[in-house]
C-alpha positions in Angstrom: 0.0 0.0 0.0 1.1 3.4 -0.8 1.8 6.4 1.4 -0.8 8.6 -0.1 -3.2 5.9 0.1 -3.0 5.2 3.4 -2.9 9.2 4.4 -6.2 9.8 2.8 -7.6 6.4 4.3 -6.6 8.1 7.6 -8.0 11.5 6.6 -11.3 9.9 5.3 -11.5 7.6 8.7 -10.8 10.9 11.3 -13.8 12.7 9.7 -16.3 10.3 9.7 -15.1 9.3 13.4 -15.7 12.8 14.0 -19.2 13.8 12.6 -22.2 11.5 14.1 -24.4 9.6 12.4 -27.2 11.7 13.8 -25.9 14.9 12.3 -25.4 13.1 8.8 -28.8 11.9 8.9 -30.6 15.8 10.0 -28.4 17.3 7.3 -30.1 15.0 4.9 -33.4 15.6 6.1 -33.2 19.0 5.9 -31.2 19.5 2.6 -32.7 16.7 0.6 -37.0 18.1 1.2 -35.1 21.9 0.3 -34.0 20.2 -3.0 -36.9 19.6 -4.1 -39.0 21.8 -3.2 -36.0 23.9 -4.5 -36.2 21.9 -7.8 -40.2 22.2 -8.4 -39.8 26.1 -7.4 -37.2 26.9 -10.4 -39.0 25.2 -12.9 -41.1 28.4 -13.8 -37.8 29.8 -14.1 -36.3 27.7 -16.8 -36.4 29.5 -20.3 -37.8 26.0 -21.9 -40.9 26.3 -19.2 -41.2 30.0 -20.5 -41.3 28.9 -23.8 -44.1 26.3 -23.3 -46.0 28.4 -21.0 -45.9 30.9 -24.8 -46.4 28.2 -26.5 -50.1 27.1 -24.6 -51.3 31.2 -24.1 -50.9 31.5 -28.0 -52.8 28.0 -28.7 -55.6 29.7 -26.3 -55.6 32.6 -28.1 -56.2 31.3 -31.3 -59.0 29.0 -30.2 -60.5 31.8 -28.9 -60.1 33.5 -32.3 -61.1 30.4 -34.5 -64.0 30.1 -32.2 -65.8 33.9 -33.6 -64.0 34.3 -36.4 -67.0 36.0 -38.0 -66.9 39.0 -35.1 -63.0 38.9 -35.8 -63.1 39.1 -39.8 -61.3 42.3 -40.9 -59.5 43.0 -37.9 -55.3 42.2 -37.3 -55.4 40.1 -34.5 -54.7 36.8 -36.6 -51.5 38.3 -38.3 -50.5 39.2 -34.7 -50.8 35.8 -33.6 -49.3 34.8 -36.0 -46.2 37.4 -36.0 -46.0 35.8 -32.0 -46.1 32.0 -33.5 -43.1 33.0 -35.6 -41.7 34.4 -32.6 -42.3 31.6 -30.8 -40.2 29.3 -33.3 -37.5 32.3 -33.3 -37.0 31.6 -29.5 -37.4 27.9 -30.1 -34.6 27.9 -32.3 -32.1 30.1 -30.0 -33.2 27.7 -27.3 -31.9 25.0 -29.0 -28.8 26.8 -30.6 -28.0 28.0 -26.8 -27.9 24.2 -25.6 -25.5 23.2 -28.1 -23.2 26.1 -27.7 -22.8 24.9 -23.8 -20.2 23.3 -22.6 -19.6 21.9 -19.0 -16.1 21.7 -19.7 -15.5 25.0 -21.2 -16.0 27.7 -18.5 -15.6 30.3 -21.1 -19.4 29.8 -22.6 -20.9 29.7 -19.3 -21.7 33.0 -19.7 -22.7 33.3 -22.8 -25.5 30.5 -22.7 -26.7 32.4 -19.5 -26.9 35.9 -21.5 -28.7 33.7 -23.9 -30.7 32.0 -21.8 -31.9 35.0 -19.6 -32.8 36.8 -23.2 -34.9 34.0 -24.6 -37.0 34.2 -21.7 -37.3 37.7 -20.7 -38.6 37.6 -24.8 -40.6 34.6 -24.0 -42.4 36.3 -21.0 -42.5 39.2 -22.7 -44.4 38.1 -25.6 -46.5 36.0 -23.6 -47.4 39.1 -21.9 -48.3 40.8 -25.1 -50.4 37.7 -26.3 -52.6 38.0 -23.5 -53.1 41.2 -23.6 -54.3 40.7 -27.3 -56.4 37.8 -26.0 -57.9 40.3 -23.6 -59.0 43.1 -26.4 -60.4 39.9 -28.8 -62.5 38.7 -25.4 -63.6 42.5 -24.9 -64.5 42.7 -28.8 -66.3 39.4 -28.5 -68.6 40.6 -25.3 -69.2 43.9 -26.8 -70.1 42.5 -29.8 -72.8 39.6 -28.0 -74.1 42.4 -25.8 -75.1 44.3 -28.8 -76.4 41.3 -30.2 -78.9 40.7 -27.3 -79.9 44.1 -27.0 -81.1 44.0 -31.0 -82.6 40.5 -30.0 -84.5 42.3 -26.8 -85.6 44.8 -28.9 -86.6 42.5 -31.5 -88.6 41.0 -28.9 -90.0 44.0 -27.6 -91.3 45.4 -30.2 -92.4 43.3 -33.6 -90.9 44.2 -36.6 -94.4 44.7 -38.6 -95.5 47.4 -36.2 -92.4 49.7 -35.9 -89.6 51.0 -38.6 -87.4 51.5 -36.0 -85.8 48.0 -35.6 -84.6 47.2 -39.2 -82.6 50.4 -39.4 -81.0 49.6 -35.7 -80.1 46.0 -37.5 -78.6 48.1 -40.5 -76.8 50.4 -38.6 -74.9 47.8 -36.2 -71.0 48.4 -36.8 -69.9 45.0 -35.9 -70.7 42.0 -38.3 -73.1 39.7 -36.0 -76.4 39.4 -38.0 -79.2 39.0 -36.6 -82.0 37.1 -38.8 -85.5 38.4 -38.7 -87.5 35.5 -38.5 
């Protein structure tokens, strides 16, 4: 057996003789539940989550849009969402390119794929910001647009087409492009 084998036996052998089991096993219980919880916590913060998290608002958005298309007709809100799907596949992209360029062993582009990764998903939250903010103006077109639609309904109802004038001009004068049938 070899000197240094035999000093770093030794070494390994006087610490563990000198820490207690009971301390070993607190330090686990404490730092293993603060891992995970440590683990689950960060997720959010990963650019990838960020990304996904874009990825579903912009789906939601889009349903919502496919879903009254014909109150949406004419407006931009389907070349924004799409302008933020091609953003989305931008980010993708330098998502992708940032995990290759990464290195364990190279120090050196440690900080670049952390610069790259902290601007993918600033963009990514920042978008995802925007998105539902679009989402929000679509809904508050959409409500608008149903309220006035009962209201001409109600007033349809109120008052019979046969005995006033009143209503067909208020159907031909409504800016949005529900129609209402006159049954």
């Amino acid at each position: 057996m070899s000197m240094t084998t035999c000093k770093s036996d030794l070494i390994v052998y006087l610490l563990t003789s000198m820490i207690s089991p009971a301390w070993f096993a607190t330090l686990l219980v404490i730092l293993l539940p603060s891992h995970i919880s440590l683990y689950f916590n960060l997720s959010s913060w990963k650019p990838s989550t960020a990304i996904q998290e874009f990825v579903t608002t912009i789906d939601k958005a889009m349903t919502v849009f496919k879903e009254h298309k014909h109150v949406l007709r004419g407006t931009e809100f389907k070349r924004k969402l799409l302008l933020f799907r091609l953003e989305l596949r931008t980010l993708s992209q330098q998502l992708r390119v940032a995990g290759h360029a990464f290195s364990w062993w190279n120090c050196r582009s440690w900080p670049k794929h952390i610069s790259m990764m902290k601007k993918i998903f600033e963009e990514a939250q920042n978008g995802q910001r925007e998105v539902k903010a679009l989402k929000g103006e679509v809904e508050d077109i959409i409500f608008s647009d149903e309220r006035e639609t009962l209201c001409l309904e109600v007033e349809i109802m109120r008052d019979p087409v046969g005995t006033s004038t009143e209503a067909p001009e208020v159907l031909r004068s409504s800016s949005l492009s529900y129609q209402v049938s006159l049954a």
